[in-house]
NUVOKOL-678016 format. One record per residue (C-alpha): residue number from 1; residue in three letters; x, y, z. Coordinates in steps of 0.25 Angstrom, whole numbers, padded with zeros to 4 digits. Layout:
nr, rest, x, y, z
NUM, ALA, X, Y, Z;
...
This chain:
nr, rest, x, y, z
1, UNK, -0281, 0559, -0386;
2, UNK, -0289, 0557, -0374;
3, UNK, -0291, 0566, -0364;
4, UNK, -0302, 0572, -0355;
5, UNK, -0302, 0585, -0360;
6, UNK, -0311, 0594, -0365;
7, UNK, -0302, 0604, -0373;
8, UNK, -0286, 0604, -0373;
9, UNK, -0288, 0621, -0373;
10, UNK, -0296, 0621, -0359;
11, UNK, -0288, 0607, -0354;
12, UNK, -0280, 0614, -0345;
13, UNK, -0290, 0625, -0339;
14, UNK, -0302, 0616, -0337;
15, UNK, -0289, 0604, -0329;
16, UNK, -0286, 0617, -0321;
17, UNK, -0299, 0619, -0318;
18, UNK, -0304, 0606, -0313;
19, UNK, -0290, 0607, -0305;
20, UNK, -0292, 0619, -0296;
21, UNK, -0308, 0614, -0294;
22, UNK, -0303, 0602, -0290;
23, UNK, -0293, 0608, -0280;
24, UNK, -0301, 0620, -0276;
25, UNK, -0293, 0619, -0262;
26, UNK, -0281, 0619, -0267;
27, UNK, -0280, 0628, -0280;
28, UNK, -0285, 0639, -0288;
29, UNK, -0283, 0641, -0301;
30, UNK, -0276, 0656, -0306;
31, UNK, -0284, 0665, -0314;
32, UNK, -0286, 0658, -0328;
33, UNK, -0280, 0646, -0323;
34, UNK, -0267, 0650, -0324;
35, UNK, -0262, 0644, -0314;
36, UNK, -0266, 0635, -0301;
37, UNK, -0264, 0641, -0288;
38, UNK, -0264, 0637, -0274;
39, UNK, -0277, 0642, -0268;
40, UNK, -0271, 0646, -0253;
41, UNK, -0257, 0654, -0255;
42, UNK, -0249, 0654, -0243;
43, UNK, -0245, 0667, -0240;
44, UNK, -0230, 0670, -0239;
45, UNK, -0225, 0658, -0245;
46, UNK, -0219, 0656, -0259;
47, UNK, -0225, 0654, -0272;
48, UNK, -0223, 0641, -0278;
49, UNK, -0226, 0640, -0293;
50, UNK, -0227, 0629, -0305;
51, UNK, -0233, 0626, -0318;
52, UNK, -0232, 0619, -0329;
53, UNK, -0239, 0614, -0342;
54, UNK, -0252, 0603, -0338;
55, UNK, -0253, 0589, -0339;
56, UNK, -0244, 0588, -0329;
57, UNK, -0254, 0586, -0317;
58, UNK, -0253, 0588, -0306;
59, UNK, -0241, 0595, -0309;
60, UNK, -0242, 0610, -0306;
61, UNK, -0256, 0612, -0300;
62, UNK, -0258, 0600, -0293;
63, UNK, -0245, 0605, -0284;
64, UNK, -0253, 0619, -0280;
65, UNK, -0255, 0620, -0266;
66, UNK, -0251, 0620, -0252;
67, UNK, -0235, 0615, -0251;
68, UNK, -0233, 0617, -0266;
69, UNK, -0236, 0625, -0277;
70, UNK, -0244, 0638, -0276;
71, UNK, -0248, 0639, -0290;
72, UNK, -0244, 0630, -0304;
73, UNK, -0247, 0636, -0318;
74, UNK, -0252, 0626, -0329;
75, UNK, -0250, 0627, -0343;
76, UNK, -0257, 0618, -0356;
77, UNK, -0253, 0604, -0355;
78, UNK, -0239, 0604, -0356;
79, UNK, -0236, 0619, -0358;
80, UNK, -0229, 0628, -0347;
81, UNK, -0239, 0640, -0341;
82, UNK, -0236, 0653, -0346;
83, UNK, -0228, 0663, -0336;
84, UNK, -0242, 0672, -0335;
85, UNK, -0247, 0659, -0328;
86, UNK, -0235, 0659, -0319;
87, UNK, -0236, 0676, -0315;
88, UNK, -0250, 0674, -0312;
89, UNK, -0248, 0661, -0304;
90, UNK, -0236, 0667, -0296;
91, UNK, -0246, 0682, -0293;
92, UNK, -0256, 0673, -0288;
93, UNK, -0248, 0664, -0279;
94, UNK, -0238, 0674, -0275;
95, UNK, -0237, 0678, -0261;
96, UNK, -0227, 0686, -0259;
97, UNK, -0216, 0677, -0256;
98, UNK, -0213, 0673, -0271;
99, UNK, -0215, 0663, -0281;
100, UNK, -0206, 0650, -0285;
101, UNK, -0209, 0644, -0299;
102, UNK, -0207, 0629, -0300;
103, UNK, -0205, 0627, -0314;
104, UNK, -0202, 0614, -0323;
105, UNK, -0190, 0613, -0331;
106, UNK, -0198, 0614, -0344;
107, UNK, -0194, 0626, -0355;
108, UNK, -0211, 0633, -0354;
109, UNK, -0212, 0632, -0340;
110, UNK, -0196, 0637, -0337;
111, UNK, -0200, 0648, -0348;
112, UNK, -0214, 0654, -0342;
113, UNK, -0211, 0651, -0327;
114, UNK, -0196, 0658, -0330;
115, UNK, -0206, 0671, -0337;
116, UNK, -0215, 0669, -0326;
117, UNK, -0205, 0671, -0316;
118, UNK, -0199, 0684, -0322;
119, UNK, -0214, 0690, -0321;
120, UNK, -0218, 0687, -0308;
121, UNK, -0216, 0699, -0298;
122, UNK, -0212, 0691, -0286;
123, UNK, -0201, 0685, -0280;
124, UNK, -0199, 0670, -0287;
125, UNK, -0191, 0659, -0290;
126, UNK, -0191, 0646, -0300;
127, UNK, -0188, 0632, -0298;
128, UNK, -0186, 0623, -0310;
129, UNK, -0188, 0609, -0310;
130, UNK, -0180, 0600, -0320;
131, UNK, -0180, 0585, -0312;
132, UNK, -0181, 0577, -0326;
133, UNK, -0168, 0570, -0328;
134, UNK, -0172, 0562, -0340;
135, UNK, -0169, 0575, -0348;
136, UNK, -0161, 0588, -0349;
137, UNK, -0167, 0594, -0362;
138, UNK, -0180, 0591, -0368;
139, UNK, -0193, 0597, -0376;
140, UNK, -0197, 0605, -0364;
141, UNK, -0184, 0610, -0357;
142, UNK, -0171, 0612, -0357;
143, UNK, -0165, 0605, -0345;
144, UNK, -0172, 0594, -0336;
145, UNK, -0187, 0594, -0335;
146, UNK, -0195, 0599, -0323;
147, UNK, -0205, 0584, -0319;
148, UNK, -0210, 0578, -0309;
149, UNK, -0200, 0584, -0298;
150, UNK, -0207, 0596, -0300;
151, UNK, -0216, 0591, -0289;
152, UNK, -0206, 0589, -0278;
153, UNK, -0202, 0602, -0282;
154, UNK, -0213, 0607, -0279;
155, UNK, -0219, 0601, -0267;
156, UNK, -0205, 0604, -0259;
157, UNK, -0206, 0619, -0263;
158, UNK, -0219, 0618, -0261;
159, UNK, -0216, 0614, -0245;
160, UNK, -0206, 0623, -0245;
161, UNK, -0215, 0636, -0250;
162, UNK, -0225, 0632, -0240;
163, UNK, -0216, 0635, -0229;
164, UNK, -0211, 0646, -0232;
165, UNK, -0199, 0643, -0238;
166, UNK, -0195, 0656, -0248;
167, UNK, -0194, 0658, -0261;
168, UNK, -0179, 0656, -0262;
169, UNK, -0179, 0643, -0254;
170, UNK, -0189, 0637, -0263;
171, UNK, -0182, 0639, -0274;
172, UNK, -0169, 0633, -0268;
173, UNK, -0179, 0621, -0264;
174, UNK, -0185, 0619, -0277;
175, UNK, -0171, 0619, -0284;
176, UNK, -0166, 0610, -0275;
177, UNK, -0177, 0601, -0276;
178, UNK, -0179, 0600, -0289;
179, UNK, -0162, 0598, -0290;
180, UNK, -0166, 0585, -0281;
181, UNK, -0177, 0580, -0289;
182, UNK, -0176, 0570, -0303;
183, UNK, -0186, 0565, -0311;
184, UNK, -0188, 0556, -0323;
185, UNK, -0200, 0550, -0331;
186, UNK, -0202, 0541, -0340;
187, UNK, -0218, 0539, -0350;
188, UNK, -0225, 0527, -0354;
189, UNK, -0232, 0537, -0364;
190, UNK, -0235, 0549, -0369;
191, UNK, -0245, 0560, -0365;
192, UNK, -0253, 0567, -0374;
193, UNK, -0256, 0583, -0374;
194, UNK, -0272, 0586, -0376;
195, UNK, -0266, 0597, -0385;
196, UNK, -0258, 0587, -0391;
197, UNK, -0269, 0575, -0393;
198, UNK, -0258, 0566, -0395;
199, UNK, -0245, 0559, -0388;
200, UNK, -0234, 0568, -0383;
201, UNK, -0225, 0556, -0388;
202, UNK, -0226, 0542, -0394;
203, UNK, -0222, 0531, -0384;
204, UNK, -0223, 0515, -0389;
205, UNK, -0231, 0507, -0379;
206, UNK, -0218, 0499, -0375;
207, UNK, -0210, 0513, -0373;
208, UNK, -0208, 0524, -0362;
209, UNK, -0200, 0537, -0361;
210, UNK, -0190, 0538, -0351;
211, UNK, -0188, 0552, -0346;
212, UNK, -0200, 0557, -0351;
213, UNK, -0204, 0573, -0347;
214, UNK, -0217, 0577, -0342;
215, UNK, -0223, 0582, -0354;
216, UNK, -0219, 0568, -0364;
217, UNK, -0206, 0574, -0369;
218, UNK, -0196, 0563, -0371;
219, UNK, -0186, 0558, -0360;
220, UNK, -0173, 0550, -0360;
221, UNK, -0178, 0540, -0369;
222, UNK, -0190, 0531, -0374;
223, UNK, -0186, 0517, -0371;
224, UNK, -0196, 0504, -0369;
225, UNK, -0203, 0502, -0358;
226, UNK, -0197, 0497, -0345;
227, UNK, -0203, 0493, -0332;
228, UNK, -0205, 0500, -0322;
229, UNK, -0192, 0498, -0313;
230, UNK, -0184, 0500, -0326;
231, UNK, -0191, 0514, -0329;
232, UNK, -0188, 0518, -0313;
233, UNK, -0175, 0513, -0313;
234, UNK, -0171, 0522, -0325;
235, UNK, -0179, 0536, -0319;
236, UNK, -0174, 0534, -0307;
237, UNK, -0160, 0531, -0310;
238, UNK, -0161, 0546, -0319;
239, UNK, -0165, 0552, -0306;
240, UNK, -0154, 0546, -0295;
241, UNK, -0144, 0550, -0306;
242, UNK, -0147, 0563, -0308;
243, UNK, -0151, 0566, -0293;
244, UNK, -0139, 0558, -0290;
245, UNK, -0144, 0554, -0276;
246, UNK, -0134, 0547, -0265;
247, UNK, -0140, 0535, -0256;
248, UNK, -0148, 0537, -0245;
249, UNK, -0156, 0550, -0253;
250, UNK, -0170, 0553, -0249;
251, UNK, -0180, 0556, -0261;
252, UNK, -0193, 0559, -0264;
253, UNK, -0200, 0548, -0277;
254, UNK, -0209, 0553, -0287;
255, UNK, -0215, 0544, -0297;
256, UNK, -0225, 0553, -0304;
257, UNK, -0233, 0548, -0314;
258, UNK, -0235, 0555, -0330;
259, UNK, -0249, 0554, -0329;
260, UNK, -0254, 0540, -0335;
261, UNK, -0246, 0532, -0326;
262, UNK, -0253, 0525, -0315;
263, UNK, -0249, 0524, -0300;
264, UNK, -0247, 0510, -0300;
265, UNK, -0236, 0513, -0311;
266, UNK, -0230, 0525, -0302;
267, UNK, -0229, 0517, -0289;
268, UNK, -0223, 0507, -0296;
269, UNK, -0212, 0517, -0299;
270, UNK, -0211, 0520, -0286;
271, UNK, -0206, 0509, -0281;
272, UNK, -0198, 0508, -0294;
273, UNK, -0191, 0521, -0292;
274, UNK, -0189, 0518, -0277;
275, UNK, -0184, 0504, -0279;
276, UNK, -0172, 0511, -0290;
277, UNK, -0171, 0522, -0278;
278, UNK, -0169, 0514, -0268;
279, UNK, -0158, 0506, -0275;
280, UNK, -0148, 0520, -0276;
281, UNK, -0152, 0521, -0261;
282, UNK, -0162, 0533, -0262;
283, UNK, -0174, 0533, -0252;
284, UNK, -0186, 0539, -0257;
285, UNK, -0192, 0544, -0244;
286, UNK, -0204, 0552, -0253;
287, UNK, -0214, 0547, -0263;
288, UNK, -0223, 0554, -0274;
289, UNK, -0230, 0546, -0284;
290, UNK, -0241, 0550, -0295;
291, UNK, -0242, 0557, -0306;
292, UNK, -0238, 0571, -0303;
293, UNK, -0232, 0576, -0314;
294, UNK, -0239, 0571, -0326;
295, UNK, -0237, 0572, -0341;
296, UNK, -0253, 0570, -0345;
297, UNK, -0257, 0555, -0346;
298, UNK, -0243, 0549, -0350;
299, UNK, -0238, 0537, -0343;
300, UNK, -0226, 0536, -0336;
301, UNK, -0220, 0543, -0323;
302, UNK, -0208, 0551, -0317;
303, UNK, -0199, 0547, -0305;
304, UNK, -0194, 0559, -0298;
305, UNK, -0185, 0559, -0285;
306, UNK, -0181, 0571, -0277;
307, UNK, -0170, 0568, -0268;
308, UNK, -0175, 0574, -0253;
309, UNK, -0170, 0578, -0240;
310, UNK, -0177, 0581, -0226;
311, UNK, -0181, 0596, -0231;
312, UNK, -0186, 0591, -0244;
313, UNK, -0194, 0579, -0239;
314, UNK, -0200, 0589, -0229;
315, UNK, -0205, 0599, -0241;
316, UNK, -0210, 0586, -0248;
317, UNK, -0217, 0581, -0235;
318, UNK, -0223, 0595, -0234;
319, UNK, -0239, 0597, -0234;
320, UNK, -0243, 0599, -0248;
321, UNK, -0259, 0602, -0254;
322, UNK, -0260, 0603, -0268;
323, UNK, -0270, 0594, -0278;
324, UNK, -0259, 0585, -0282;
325, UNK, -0250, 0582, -0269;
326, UNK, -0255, 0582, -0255;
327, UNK, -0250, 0580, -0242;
328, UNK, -0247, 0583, -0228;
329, UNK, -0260, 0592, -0226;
């Protein structure tokens, strides 16, 4: 295993650490790193909060700041924070307007956020994000898994928060986003957990996993590699059966990349994914490529599309400021 570490113990503190130094404008981190927070509150406005297990950045912290979250809590690689980060995140970010949690469809993160929830004093709210279509069950959860969607989600609550939008519209928003929004992945090859110091899986050199979940657990199926058109032909046609979008629908494209994949690869699945969209008479009117929601150093990407109208497009077009998504300002 190679990997620029010093300890797997102290991995996780010392990435947070160089994170809110490197974003000092931006963030702060909570009182023994339990969580990353938005240095300016807005007063008045809701809470957004979201969290999950590292080696998935940017994904949460790289979200927090002006037009989306308001705080993320972070557990070890691949493990869902515990419900003490999440109280301590909410008493920090609170402003006496509420708190909506934006969780992933994953059974650690459902558990603590739900536990979370029940402790907090304030009004609040929850938002689960399940946009995997590859799979109903797996390791992690029961149901569809929370991915890359969990993004958009974000960003268009986030707007939506920023203006002022209350605590019972955001989550009628969120719900209704994340009901819009489908996403499938597909890896070239495993990752490898420092903790671990080996592969998640084993994966021949002529070999991919189609429907693959962020964190390695197996998709669909492992087939031989195909070629690019192929691979978007068959995410893509997942996503328009499962949204089951008329002609003449406007969405929002994001190709987000695992981690190891580079961007000449990801544009290239762009145009892949647009080309398969295009021929069922969808337009995409947004784009987002890169890798976003990351599953360590593995190779491969997921195509997400969230269907959109002139409200939505308008929260998505909204000024947004954090480490990881800018624009606008």
């Amino acid at each position: 295993m190679k990997k620029l570490i010093n300890d797997v113990d102290s991995l996780l503190a010392e990435s947070l650490d160089g994170f809110a130094a490197a974003h000092a404008d931006i963030v702060s981190l909570g009182v023994g790193a339990a969580f990353v927070r938005r240095r300016t509150l807005k007063h008045g406005k809701v809470a957004l909060i979201s969290g999950g297990g590292a080696g998935h950045e940017p994904l949460h912290s790289g979200f927090v700041g002006m037009g989306m979250l308001d705080a993320a809590c972070s557990g070890q690689v691949f493990t869902s924070p515990t419900p003490d980060q999440m109280l301590a995140a909410a008493q920090a970010v609170d402003t006496g307007a509420g708190v909506l949690f934006i969780v992933k469809n994953y059974s650690g993160d459902m558990m603590n956020f739900q536990m979370a929830a029940e402790m907090v004093t304030c009004d609040n709210a929850t938002v689960i994000v399940n946009d995997d279509v590859a799979v109903e069950d797996s390791t992690y959860t029961t149901g569809r898994r929370g991915v890359a969607g969990t993004l958009i989600v974000e960003k268009i609550v986030g707007a939506a928060a920023e203006r002022g939008d209350n605590l019972a519209a955001l989550k009628a928003l969120g719900d209704s986003v994340n009901k819009a929004t489908a996403s499938m992945g597909v890896a070239l090859t495993s990752c490898t957990v420092p903790a671990a110091g080996k592969p998640t899986f084993q994966i021949g050199v002529d070999e991919m996993e189609m429907g693959v979940g962020i964190h390695g657990e197996p998709g669909r199926r492992r087939v031989r590699l195909a070629s690019a058109d192929d691979i978007a032909a068959e995410l893509t046609g997942a996503i328009l059966k499962d949204l089951s979008l008329r002609s003449g629908q406007e969405v929002l494209l994001l190709v987000n990349g695992f981690g190891g994949t580079p961007l000449l690869e990801l544009y290239l699945m762009v145009n892949a994914a647009r080309k398969v969209l295009a021929g069922a008479g969808i337009q995409v009117v947004r784009y987002l490529t890169g890798p976003f929601v990351t599953s360590l150093e593995m190779a491969g990407c997921s195509i997400t599309v969230s269907a959109a109208d002139a409200t939505t497009l308008a929260l998505w077009d909204a000024p947004v400021h954090t480490a990881a998504l800018r624009w606008g300002v």
